[in-house]
C-alpha positions as CSV (number, residue, x, y, z in Angstrom):
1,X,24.0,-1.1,-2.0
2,X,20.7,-2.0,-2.7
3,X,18.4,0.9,-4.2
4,X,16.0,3.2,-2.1
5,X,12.3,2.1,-2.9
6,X,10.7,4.8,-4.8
7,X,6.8,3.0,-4.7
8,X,5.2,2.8,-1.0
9,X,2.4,0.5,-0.7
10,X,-0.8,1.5,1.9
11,X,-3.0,-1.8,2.0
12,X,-4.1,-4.7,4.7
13,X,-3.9,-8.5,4.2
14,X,-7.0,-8.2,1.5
15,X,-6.7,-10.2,-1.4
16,X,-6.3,-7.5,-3.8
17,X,-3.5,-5.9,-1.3
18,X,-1.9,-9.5,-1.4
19,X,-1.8,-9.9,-4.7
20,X,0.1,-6.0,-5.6
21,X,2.5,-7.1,-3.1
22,X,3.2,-10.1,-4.7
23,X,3.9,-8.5,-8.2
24,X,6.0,-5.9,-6.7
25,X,8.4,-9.3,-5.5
26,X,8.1,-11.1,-8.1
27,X,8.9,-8.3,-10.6
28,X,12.1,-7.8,-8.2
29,X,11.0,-3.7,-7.4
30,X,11.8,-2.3,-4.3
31,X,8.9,-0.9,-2.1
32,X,8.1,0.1,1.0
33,X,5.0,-1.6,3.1
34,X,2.9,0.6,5.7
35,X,-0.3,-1.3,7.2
36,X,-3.8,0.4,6.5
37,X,-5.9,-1.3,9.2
38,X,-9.4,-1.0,7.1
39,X,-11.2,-2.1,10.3
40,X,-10.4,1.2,12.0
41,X,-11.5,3.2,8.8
42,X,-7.6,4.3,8.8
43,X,-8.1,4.5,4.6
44,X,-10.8,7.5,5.4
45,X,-8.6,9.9,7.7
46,X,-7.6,13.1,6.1
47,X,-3.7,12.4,5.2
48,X,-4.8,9.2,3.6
49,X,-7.8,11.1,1.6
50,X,-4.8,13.5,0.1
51,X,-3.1,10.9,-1.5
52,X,-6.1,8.8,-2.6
53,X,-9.3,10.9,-2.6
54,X,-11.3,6.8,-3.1
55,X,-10.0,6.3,0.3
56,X,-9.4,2.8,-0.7
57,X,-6.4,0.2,-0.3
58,X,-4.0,-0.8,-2.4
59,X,-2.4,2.1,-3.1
């Protein structure tokens, strides 16, 4: 049984949000992936301000 993912990554196809998800493979951790589409200032709502007062991606 494979373990739950315990890190959850917000971010869009940027480069800095390619490059996290591509250490979290390589390093073999589990994660979870949710789309933060940066056009539509989705990184600015509220709920996203609560985890990451910046209001930038990747988190």
């Amino acid at each position: 049984m494979a373990p739950k993912p315990q890190i959850k990554l917000y971010t869009d196809s940027t480069p800095n949000g390619i490059k996290v998800s591509m250490a979290l493979e390589e390093l073999g951790l589990p994660y979870e992936f949710e789309h933060i589409d940066i056009s539509t200032n989705r990184q600015k709502e509220p709920w996203f301000l609560e985890i990451n007062p910046n209001g930038r991606t990747p988190l």
